[in-house]
C-alpha positions as CSV (number, residue, x, y, z in Angstrom):
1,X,0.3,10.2,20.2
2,X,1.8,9.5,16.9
3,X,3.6,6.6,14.8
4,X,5.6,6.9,12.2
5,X,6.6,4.4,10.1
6,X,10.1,4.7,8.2
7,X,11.2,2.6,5.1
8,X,14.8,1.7,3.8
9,X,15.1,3.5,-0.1
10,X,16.5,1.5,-2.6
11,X,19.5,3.1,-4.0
12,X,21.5,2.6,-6.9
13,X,24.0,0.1,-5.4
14,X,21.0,-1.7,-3.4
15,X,18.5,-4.7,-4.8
16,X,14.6,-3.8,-4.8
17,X,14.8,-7.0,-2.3
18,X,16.7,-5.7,-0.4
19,X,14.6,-2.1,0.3
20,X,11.4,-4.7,1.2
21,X,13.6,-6.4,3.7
22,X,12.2,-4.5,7.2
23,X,10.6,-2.1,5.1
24,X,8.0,-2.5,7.6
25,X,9.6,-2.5,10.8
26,X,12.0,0.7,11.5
27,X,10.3,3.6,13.3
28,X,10.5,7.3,12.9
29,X,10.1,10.8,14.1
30,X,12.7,12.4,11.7
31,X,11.8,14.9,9.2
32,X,10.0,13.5,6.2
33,X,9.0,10.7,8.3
34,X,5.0,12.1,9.1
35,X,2.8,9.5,10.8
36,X,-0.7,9.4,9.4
37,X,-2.4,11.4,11.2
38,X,-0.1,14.3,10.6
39,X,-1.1,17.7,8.8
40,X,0.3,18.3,5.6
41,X,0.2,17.3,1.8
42,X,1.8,13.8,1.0
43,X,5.6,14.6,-0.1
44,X,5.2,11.6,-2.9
45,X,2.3,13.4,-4.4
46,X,4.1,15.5,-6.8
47,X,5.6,12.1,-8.2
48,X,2.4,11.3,-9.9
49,X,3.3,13.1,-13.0
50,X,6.2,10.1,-13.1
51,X,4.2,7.3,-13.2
52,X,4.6,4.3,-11.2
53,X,8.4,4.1,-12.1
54,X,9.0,7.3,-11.4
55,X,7.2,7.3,-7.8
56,X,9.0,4.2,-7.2
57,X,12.0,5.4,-7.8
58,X,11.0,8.4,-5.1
59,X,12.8,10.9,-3.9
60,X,15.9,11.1,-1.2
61,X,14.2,10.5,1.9
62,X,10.8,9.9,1.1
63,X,9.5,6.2,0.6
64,X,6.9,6.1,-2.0
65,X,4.8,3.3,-3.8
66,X,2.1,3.6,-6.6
67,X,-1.7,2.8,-5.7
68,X,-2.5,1.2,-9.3
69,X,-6.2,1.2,-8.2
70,X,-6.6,5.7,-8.1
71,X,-2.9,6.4,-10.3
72,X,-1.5,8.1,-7.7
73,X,2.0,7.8,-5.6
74,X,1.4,8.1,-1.9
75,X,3.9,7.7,1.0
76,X,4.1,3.9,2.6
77,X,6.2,1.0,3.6
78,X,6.0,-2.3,1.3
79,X,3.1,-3.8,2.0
80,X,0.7,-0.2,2.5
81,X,0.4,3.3,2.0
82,X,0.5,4.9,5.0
83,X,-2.6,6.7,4.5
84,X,-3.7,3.0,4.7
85,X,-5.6,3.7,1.1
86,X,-3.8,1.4,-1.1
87,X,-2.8,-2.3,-0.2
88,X,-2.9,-5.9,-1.7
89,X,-2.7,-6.0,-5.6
90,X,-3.4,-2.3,-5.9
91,X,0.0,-1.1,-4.0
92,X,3.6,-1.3,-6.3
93,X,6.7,-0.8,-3.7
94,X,9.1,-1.1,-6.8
95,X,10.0,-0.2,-9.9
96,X,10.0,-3.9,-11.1
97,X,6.4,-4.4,-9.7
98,X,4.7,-1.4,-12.0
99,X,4.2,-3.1,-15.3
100,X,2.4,-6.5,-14.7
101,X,0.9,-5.9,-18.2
102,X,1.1,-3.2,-21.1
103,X,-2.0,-1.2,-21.0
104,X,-0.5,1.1,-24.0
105,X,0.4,-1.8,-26.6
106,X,-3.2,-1.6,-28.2
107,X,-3.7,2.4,-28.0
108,X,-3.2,3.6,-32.1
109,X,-3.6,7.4,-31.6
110,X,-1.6,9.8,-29.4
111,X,-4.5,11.1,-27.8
112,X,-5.7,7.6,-26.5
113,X,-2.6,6.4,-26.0
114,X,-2.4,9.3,-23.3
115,X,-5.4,8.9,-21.6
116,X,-4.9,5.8,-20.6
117,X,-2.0,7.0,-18.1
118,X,1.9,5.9,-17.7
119,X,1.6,6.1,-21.5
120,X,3.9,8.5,-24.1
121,X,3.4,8.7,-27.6
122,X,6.3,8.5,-29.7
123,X,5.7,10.8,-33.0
124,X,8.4,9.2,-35.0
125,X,6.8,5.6,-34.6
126,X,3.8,6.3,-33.9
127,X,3.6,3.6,-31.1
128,X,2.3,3.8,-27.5
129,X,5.0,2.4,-24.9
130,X,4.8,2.9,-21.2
131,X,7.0,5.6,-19.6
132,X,7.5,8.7,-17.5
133,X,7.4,11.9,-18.6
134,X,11.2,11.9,-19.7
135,X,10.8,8.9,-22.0
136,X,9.5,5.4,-22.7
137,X,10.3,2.5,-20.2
138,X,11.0,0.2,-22.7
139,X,12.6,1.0,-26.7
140,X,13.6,3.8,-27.7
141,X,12.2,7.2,-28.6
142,X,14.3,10.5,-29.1
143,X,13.7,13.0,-26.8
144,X,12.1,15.6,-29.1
145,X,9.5,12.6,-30.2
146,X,8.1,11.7,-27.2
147,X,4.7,13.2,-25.9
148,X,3.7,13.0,-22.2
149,X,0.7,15.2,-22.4
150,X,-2.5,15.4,-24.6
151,X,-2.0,19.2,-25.4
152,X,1.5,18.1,-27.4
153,X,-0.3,15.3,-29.5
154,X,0.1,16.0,-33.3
């Protein structure tokens, strides 16, 4: 026997309040719709590159939230990942739910500033912000500017 638990995605037009509103409570079969105890790698896991926001943000079809506690997007419903890893403070449904706090602020070098993950280092002013591989969150930084990955550091 198998259980699959479906979540509403957020789109464009919607409110992050209104994906948590029965994000727990429709049931599926469908395609992208695995139960836990189904074969198979987690769909969300290639969204870990994106950060938080980007995971949160997900992919058509796919409910994903961030486990803050291991850095690592999972599939899940609002209040769990459905591998039942990642709940309480540790689990981020939304976008709006990823930065409680600025871990990059303090970093001063690019190769810290990395390590410390959901961090970019913008060359041009030399300053840490949180941010997904395409760019900062927050500010600004030109595309050519911004490092995601230790090996592009200056």
């Amino acid at each position: 026997m198998f259980f699959a638990v479906a979540a509403t995605r957020c789109t464009s037009a919607e409110s992050p309040s209104a994906r948590d509103a029965g994000a727990d409570t429709a049931v599926s079969d469908g395609p992208g719709d695995a139960g836990p105890g189904d074969a198979g790698p987690d769909p969300c896991a290639p969204l870990t590159d994106g950060g938080c926001r980007g995971c949160t943000l997900g992919a058509a079809g796919v409910n994903c939230g961030w486990c803050a506690r291991d850095n690592t997007c999972k599939r899940g419903v609002a209040s769990i990942s459905l591998d039942g890893t990642c709940t309480g403070p540790d689990w981020r449904w939304t976008p709006g739910t990823c930065v409680t706090l600025n871990p990059c602020r303090d970093a001063t070098d690019c190769a810290s500033c990395i390590a410390r993950g959901n961090c970019g280092w913008c060359v041009g002013s030399n300053q840490c912000l949180t941010g997904i591989q395409e760019g900062p969150d927050e500010g600004m930084c030109p595309a050519a500017q911004w490092t995601w990955q230790a090996v592009r550091c200056p």
